[in-house]
Residue frames relative to the residue before (quaternion, step in Angstrom):
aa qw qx qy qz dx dy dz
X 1.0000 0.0000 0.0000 0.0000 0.00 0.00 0.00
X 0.2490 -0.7567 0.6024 0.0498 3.57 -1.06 0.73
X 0.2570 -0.7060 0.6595 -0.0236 3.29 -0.82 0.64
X 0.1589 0.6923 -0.7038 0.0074 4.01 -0.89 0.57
X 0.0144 -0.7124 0.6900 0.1273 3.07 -1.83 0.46
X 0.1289 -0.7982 0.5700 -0.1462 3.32 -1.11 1.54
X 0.1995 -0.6217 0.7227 0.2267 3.96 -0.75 1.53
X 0.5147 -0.5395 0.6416 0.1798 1.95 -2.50 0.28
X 0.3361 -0.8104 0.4386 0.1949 3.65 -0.28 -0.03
X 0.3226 -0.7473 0.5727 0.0973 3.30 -1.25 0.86
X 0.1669 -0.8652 0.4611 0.1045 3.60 -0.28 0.93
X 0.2251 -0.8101 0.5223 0.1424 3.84 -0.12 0.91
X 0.8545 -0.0770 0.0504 0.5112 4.23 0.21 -0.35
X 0.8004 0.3256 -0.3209 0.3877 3.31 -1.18 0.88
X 0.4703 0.6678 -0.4715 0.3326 3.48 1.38 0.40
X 0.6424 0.3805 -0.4514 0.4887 3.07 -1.49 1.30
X 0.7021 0.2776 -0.3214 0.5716 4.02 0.85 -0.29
X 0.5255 0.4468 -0.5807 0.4324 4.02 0.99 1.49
X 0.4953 0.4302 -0.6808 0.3258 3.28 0.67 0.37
X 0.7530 -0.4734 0.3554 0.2875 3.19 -2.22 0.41
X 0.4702 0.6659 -0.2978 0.4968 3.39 1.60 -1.07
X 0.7286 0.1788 -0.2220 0.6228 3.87 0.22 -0.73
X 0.7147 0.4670 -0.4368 0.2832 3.78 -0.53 -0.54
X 0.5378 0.6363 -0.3088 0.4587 3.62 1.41 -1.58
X 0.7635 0.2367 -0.1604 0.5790 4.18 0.70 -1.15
X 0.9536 -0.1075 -0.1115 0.2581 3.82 0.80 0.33
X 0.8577 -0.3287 0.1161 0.3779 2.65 1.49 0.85
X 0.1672 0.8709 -0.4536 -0.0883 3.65 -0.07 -0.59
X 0.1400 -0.8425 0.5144 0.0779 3.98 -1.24 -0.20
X 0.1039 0.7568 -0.6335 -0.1228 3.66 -0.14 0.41
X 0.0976 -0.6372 0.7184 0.2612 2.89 -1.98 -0.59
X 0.2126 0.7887 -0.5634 0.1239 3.39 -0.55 1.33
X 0.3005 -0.8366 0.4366 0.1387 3.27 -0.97 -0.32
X 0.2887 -0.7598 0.4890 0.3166 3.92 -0.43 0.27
X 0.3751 -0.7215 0.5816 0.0196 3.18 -1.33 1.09
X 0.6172 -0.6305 0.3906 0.2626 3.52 -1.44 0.91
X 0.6360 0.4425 -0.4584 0.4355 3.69 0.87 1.35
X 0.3587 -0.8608 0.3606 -0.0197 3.08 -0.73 1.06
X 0.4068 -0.7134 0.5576 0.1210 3.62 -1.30 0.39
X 0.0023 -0.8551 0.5091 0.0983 3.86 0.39 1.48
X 0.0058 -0.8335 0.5389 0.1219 3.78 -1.00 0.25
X 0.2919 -0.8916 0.3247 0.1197 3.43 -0.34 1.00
X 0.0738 0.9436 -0.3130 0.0783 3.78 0.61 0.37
X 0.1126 0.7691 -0.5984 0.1941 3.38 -0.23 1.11
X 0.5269 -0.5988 0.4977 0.3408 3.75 -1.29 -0.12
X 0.5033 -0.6320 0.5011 0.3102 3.63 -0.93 0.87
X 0.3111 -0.6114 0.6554 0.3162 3.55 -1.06 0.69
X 0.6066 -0.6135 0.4340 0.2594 3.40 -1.50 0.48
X 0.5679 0.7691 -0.2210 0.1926 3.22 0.58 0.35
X 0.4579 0.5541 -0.2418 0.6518 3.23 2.13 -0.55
X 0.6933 -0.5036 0.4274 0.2882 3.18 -1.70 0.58
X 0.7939 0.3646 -0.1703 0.4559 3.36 1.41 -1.06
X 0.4136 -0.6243 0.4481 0.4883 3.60 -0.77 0.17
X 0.7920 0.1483 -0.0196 0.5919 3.83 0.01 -1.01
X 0.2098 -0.6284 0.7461 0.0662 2.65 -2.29 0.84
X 0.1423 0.7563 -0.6305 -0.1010 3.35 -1.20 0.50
X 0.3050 -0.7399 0.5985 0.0369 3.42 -1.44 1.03
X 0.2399 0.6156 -0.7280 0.1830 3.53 -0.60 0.90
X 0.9037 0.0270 0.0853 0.4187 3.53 -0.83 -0.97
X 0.7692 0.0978 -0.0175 0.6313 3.06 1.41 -0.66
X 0.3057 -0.6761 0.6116 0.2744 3.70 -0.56 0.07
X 0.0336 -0.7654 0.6393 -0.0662 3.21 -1.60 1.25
X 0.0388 -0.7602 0.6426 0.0879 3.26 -0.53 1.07
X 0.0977 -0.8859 0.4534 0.0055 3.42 -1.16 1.07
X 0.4369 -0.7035 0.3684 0.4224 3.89 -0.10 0.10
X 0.7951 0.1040 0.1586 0.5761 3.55 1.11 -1.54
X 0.7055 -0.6477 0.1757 0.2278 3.20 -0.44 1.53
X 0.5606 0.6911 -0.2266 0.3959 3.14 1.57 -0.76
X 0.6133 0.5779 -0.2508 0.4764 3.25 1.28 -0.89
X 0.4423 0.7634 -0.3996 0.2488 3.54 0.71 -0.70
X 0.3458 -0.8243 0.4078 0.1861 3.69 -0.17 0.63
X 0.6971 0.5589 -0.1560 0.4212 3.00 1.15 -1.47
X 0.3910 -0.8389 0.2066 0.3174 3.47 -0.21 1.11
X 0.4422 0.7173 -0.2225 0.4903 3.27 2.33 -1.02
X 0.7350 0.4847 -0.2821 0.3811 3.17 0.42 -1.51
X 0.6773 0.4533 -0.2109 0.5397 3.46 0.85 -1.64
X 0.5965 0.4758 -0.4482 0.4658 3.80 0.12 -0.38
X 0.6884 0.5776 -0.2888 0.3303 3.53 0.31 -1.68
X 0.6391 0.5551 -0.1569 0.5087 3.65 1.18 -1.41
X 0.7252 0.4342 -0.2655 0.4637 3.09 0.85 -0.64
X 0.5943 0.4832 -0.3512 0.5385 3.72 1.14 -0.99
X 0.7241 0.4427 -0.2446 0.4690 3.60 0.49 -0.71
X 0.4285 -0.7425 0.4674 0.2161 3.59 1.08 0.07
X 0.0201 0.9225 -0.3244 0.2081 3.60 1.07 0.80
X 0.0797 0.8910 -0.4454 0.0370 3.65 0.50 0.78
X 0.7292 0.4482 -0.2666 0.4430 3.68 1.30 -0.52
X 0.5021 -0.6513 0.4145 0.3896 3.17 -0.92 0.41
X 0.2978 -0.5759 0.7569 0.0823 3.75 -1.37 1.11
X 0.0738 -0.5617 0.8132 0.1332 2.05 -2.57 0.41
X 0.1014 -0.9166 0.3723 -0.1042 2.87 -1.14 1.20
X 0.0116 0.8681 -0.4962 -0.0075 3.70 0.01 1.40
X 0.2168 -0.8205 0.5218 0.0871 3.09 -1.75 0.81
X 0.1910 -0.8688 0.4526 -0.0621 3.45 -0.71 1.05
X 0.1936 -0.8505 0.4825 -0.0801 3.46 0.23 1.22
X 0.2757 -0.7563 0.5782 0.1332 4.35 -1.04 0.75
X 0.8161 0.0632 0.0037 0.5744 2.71 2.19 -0.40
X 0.5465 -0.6846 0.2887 0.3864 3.70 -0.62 1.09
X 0.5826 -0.5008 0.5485 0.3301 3.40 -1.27 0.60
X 0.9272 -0.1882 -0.3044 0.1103 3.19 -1.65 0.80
X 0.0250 0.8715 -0.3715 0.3191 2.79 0.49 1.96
X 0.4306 -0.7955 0.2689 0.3308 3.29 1.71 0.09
X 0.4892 0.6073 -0.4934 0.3853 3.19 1.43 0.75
X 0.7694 -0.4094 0.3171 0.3740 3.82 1.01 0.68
X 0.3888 0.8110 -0.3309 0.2858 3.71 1.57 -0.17
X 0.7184 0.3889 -0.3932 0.4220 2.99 0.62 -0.01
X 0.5607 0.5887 -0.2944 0.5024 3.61 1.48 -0.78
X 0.8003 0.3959 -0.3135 0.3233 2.98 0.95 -0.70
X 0.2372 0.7532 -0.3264 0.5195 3.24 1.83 0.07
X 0.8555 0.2320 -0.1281 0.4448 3.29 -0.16 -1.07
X 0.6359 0.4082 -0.4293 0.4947 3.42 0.99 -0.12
X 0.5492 0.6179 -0.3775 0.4172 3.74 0.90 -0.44
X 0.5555 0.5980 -0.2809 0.5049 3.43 1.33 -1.38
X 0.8359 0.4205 -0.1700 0.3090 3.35 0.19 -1.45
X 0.5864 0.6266 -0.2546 0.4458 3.42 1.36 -0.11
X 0.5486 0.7006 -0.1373 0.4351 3.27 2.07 -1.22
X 0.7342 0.4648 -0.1410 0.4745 2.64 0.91 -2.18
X 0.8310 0.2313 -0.3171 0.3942 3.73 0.75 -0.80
X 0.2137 0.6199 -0.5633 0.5027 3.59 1.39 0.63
X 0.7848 0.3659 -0.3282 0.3776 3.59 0.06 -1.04
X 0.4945 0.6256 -0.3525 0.4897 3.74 1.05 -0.75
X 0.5591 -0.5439 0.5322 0.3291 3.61 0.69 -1.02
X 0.5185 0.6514 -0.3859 0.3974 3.63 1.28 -0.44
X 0.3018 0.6891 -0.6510 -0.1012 3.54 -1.34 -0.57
X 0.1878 -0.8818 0.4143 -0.1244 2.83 -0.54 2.06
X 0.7114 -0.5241 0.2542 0.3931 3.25 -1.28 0.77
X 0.6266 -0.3881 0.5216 0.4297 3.84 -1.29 0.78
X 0.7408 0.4891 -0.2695 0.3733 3.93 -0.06 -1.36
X 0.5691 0.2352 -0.2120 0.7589 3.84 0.79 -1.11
X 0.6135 0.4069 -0.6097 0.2937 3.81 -0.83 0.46
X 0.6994 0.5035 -0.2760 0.4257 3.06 1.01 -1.55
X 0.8713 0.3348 -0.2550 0.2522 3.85 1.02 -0.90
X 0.1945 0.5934 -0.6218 0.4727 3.31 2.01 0.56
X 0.7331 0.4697 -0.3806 0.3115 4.09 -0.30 -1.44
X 0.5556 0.6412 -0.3202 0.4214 3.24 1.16 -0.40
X 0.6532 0.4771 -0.1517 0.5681 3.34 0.85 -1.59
X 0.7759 0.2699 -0.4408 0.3616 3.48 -0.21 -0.22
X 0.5757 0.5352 -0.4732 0.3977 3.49 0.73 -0.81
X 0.8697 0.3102 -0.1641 0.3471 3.49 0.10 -1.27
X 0.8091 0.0546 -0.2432 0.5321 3.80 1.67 0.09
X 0.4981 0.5027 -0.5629 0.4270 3.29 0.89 0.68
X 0.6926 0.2637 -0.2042 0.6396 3.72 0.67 -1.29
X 0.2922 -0.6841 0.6495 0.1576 3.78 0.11 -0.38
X 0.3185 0.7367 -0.5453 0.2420 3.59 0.63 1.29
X 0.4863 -0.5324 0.5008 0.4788 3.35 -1.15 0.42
X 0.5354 0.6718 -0.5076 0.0663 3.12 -1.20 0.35
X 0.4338 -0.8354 0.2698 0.2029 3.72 -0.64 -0.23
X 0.6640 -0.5848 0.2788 0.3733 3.42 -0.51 0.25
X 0.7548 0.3546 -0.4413 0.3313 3.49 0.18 0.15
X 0.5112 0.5969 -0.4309 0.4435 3.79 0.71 0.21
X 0.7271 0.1219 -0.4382 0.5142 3.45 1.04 0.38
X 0.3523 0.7271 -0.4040 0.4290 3.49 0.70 0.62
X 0.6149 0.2714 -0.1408 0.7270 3.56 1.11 -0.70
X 0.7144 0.2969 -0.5147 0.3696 3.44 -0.02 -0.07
X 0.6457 0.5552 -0.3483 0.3918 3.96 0.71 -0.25
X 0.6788 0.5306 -0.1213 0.4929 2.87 1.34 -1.41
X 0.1889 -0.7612 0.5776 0.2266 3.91 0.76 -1.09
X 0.7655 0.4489 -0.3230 0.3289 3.54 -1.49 -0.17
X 0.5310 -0.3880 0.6366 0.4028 3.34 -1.74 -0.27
X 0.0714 0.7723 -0.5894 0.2261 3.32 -0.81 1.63
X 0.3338 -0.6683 0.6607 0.0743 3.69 -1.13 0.64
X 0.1236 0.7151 -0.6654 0.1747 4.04 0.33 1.12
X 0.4383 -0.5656 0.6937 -0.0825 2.99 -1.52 2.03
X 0.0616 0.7189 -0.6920 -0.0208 4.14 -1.03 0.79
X 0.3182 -0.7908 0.5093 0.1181 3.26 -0.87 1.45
X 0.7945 -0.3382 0.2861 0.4154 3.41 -1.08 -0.35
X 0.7899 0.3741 -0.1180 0.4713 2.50 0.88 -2.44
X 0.5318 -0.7219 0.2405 0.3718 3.81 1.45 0.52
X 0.3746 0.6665 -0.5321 0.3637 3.26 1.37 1.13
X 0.1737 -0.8190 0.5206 0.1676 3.80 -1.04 0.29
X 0.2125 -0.8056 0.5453 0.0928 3.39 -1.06 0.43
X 0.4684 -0.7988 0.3746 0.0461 3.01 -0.43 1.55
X 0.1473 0.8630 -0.4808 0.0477 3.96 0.15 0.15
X 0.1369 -0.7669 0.6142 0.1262 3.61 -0.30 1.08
X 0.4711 -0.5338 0.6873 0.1439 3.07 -1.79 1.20
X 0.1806 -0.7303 0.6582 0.0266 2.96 -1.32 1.51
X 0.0495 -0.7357 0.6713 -0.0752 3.40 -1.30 1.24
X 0.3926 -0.6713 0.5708 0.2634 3.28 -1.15 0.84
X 0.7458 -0.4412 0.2956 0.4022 3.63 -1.07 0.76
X 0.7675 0.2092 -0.3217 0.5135 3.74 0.69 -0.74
X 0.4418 0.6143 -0.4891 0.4339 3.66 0.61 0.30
X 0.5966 0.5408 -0.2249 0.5487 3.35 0.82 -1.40
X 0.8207 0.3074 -0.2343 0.4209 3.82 0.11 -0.97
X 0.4960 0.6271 -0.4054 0.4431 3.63 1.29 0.10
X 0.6387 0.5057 -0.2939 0.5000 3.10 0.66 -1.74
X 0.7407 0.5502 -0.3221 0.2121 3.79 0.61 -0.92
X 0.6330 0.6401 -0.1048 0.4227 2.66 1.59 -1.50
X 0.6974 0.3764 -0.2517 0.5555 3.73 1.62 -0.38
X 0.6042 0.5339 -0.4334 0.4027 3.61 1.39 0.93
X 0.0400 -0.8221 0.5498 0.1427 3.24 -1.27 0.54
X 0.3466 -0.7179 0.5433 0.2631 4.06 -0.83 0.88
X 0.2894 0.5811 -0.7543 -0.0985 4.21 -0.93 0.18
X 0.1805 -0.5161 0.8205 0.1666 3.18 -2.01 0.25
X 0.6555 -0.6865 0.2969 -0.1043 2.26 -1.43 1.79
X 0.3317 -0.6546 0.4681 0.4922 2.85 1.36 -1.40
X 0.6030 0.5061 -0.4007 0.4686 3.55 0.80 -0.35
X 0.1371 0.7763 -0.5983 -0.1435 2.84 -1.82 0.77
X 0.2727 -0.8921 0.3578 -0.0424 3.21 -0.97 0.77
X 0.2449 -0.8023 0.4471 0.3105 3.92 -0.68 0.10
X 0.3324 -0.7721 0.4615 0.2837 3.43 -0.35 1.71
X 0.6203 0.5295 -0.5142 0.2655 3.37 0.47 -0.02
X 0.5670 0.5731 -0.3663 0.4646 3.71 1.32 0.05
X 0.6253 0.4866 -0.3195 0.5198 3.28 1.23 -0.82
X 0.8521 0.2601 -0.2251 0.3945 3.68 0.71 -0.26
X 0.4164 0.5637 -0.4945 0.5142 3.33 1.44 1.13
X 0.4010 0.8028 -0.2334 0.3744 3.18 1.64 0.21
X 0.6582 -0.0560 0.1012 0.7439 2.71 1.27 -1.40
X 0.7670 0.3685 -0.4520 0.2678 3.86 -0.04 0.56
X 0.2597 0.6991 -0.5470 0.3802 3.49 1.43 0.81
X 0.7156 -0.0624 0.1518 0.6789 3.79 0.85 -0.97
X 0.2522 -0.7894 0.4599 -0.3190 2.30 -0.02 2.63
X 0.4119 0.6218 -0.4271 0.5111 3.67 1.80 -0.57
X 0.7721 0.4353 -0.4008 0.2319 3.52 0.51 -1.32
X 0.7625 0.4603 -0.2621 0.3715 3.40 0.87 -0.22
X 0.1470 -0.8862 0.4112 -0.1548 3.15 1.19 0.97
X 0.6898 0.6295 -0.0931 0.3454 3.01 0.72 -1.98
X 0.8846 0.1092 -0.0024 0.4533 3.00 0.47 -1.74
X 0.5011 0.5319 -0.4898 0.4754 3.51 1.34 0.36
X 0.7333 0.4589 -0.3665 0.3426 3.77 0.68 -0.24
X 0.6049 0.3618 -0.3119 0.6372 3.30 1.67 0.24
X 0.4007 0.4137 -0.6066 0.5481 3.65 0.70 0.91
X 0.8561 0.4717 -0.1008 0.1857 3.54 0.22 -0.54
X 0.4785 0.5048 -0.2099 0.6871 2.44 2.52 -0.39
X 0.6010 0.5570 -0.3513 0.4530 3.79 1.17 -0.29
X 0.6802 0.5507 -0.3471 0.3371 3.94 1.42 0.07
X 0.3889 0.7590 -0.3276 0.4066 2.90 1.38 0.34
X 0.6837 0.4720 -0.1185 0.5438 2.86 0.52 -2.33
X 0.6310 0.4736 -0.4562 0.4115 4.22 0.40 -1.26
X 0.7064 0.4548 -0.3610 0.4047 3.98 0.37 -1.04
X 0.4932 0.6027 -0.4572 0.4295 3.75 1.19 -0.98
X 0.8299 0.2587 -0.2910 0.3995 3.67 0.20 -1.42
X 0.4980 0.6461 -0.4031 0.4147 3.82 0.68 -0.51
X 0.8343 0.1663 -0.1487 0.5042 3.56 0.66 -0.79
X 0.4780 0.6157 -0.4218 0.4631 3.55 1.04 0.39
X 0.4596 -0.7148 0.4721 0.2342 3.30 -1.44 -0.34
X 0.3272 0.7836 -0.3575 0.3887 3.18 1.48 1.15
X 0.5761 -0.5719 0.3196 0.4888 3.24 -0.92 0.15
X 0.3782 -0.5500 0.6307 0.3957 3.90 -0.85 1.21
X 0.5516 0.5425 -0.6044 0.1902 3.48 -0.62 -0.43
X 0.6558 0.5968 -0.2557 0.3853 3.73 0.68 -0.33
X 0.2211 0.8119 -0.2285 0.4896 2.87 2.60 -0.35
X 0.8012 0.3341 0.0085 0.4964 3.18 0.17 -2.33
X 0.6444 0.4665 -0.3477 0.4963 3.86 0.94 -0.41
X 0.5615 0.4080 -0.4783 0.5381 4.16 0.99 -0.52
X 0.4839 0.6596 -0.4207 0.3921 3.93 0.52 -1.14
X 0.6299 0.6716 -0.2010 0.3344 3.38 0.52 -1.91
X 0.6723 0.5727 -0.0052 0.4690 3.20 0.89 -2.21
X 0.8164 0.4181 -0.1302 0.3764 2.59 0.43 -1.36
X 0.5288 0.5781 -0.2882 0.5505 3.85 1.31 -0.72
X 0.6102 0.7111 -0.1709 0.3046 3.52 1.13 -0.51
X 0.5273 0.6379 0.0291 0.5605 2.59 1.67 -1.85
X 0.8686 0.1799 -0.1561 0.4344 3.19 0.23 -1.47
X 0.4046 0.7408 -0.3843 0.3739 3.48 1.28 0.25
X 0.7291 0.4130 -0.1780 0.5160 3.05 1.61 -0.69
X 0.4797 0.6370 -0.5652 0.2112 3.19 1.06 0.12
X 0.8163 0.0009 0.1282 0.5632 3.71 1.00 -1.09
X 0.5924 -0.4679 0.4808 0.4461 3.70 -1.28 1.07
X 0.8354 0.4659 -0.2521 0.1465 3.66 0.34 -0.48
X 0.2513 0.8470 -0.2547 0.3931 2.97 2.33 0.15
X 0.8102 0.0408 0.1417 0.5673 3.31 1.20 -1.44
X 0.3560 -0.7336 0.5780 0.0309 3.40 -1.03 0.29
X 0.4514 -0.6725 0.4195 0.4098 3.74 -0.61 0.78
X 0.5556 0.4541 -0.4848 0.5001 3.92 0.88 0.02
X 0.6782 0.5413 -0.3314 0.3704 3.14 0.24 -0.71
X 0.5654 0.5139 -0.2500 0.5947 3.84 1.13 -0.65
X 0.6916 0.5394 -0.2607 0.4034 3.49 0.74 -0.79
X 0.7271 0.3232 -0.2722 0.5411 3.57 1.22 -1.36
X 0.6021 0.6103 -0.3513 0.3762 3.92 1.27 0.28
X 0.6621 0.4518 -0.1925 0.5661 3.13 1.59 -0.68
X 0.7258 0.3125 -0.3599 0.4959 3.74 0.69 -0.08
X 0.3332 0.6048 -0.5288 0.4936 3.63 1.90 -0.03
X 0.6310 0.6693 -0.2825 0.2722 3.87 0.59 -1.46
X 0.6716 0.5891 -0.0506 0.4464 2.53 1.16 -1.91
X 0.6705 0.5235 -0.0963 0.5169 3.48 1.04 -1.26
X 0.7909 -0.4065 0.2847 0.3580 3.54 0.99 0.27
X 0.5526 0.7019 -0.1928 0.4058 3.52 1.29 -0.89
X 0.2182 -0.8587 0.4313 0.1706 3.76 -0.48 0.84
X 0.6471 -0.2584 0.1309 0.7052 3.34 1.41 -0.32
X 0.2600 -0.6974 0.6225 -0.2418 3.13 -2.20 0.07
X 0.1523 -0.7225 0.6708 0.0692 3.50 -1.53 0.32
X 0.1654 -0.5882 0.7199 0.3293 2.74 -1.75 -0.64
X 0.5168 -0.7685 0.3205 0.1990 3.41 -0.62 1.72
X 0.6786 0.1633 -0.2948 0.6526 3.69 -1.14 0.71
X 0.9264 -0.2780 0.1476 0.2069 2.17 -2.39 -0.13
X 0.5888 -0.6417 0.2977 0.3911 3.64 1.59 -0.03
X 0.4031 0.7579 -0.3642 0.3612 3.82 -0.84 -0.06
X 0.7522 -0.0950 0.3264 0.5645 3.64 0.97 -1.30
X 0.6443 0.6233 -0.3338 0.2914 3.71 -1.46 -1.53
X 0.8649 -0.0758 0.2529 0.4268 3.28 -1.25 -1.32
X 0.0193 0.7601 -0.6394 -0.1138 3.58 -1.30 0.35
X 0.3249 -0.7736 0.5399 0.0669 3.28 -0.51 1.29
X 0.0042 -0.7837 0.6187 0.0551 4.04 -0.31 0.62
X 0.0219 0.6509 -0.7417 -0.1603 3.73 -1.25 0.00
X 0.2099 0.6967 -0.6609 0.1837 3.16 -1.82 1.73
X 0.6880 -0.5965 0.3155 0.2671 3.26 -1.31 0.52
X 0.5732 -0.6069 0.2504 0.4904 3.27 0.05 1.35
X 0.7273 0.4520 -0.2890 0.4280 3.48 0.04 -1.60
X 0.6710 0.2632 -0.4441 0.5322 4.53 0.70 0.49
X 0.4198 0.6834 -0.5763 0.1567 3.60 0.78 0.66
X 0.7320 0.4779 -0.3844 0.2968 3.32 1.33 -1.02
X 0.4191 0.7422 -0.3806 0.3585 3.68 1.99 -0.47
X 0.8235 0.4762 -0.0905 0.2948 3.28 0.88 -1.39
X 0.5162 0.4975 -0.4134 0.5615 3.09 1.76 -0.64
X 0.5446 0.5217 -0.4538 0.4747 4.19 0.48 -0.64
X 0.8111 0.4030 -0.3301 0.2660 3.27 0.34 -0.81
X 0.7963 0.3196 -0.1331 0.4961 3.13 1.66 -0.40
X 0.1510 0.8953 -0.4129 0.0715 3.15 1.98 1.23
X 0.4251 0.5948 -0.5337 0.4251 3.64 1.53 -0.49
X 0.7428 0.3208 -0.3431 0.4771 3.89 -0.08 -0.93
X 0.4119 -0.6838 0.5764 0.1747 3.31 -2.13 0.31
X 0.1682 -0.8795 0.4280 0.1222 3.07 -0.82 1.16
X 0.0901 -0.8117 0.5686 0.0980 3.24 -0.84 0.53
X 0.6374 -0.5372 0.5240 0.1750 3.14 -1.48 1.75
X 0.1601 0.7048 -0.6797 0.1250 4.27 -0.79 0.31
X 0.1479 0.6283 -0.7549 -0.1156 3.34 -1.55 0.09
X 0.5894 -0.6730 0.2639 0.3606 3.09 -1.18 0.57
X 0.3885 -0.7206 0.5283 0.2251 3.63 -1.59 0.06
X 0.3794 -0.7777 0.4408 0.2386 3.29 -1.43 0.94
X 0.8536 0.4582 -0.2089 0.1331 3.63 0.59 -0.24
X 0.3145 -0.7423 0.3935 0.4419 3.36 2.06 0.23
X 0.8642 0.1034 0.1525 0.4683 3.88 -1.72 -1.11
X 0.3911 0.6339 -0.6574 0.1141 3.29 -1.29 1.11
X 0.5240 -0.5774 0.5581 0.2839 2.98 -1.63 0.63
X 0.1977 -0.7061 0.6799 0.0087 3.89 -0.47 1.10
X 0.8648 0.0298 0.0232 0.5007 3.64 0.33 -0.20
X 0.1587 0.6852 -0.7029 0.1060 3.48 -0.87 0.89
X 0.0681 0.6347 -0.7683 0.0475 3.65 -1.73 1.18
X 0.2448 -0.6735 0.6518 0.2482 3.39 -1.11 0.60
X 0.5048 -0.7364 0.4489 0.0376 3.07 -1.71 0.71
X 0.4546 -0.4372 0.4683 0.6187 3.90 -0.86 -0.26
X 0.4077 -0.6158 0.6481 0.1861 3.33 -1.38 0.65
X 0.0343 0.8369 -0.5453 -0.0312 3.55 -0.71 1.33
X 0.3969 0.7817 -0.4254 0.2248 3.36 1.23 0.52
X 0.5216 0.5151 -0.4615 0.4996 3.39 1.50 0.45
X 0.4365 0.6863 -0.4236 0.3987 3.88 0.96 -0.12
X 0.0017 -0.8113 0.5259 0.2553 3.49 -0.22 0.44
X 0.8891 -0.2789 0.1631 0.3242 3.29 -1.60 -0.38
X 0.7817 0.5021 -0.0751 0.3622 2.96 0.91 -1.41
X 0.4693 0.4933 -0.4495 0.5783 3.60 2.08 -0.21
X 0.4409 0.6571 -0.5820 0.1874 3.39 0.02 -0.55
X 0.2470 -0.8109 0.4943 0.1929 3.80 -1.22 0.60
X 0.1934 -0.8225 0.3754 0.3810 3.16 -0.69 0.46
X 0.1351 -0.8211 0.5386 0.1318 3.53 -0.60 1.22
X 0.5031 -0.6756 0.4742 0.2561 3.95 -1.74 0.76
């Protein structure tokens, strides 16, 4: 049995210039980071003995005979990329609901993919984790979506990831010194909204005709620089919460679908409440709201936004790990036809 644990991540500047569409003609840059909530995925081989070959548990439980059935698009892709012939079982376990813009689904599939070749016997490199997770999302399932949300989940930490043309990336952790690190925290706040959503609608929005946004994706991207300049400097972070600000702006405009008049509402009395700036995490739409303020308006702001939940995070350094690994009786010499069928 295998056991993975995988954060999710919270991206602060340059989202929207990892999809392949913008990076492939110029590049791209985030700065994000992974955070102390996680994605759990159990994985072991099916004994032969059930009627079905695999189980999988997320939201629903599926028992199936022949891979093909599989519903789940991650799961079923993932088997397939990996050439999967035995039955699995397979559970999922989440710190936090799925589309919520904290990267859940990427991080899903990178959690998966670590399991599955944990179970093979493999344990593979952060770099080829992060671009199998790539590959399936964007050609196995063929989802909108982009490239840095499994990047931070393989990779972990507070990280500056560069997308090239030729669609290599380059990973650079942001060094902070322990009280740097606990500042930058100490002026964040997590609510979930209550909304939930598929980023991949919110960004067919605006990345079908990606030319049009020229404008404001190159100044999402020109703003990751300057964010690492103050974070690791010795200035006042507050300027932190005032690019954020700027930035939330920007991408508001990429599409009507970025935001929502509630959503404007729980940002503007967040404002109002003490708050210097902010998002609304991923690709936008709903999910997470990310706020930066000065400790002393946290207790103003959480009142003000008692409708929304907050959750406490700080951030995390190590992306994908195996937390548990036992090997099993090998039943791949069992064939099909012993199998029992049991009620």
């Amino acid at each position: 049995m295998i056991i993975s644990r995988t954060p999710y991540r919270l991206s602060f500047f340059g989202g929207g210039t990892d999809y392949p569409q913008w990076y492939r003609q110029h590049g791209g840059a985030v700065l994000a980071t992974t955070i102390d909530k996680y994605c759990y995925i159990t994985c072991r081989y099916l004994p032969p003995f059930f009627e079905h070959r695999s189980r999988i548990v997320w939201s629903r439980i599926e028992t199936v005979k022949e891979p093909h059935e599989i519903q789940h698009p991650a799961v079923k892709a993932c088997l397939q990329h990996l050439h999967e012939t035995r039955g699995v079982e397979l559970h999922h376990d989440g710190d936090l609901p799925a589309r919520s813009g904290i990267g859940s689904s990427s991080t899903f599939t990178v959690g998966l993919l670590n399991a599955l070749n944990a179970l093979h016997g493999k344990m593979i490199s952060r770099e080829r984790l992060a671009r199998e997770a790539i590959h399936v999302e964007q050609n196995v399932i063929r989802e909108v979506v982009g490239s840095q949300d499994q990047v931070s989940a393989a990779y972990g930490g507070l990280n500056r990831i560069e997308f090239k043309s030729d669609e290599s990336f380059v990973v650079t952790p942001v060094a902070l010194t322990a009280k740097r690190r606990k500042l930058l925290e100490s002026h964040m706040l997590l609510f979930f909204t209550g909304i939930s959503r598929t980023a991949a609608q919110v960004a067919s929005s605006y990345v079908a005709d990606i030319s049009q946004c020229s404008e404001q994706l190159t100044r999402l991207q020109e703003m990751v620089d300057p964010a690492m300049a103050i974070i690791t400097g010795e200035s006042d972070i507050t300027a932190f919460g005032e690019l954020l600000h700027e930035a939330w702006l920007v991408k508001r405009s990429l599409s009507a679908q970025v935001s929502t008049p509630f959503i404007d509402s729980l940002y503007e009395r967040a404002r109002k409440a003490g708050a210097i700036g902010g998002k609304v995490a991923g690709a936008g739409g709903g999910g997470f709201m990310l706020l930066f303020a000065p400790p002393e308006e946290h207790d103003r702001i959480r009142f003000e936004l008692s409708d929304c939940l907050h959750v406490p995070f700080e951030f995390e350094p190590n992306g994908s790990q195996i937390v548990y690994y036992d090997e099993e009786i090998d039943y791949s010499t069992v064939k099909q036809e012993n199998r029992l069928s049991v009620n």
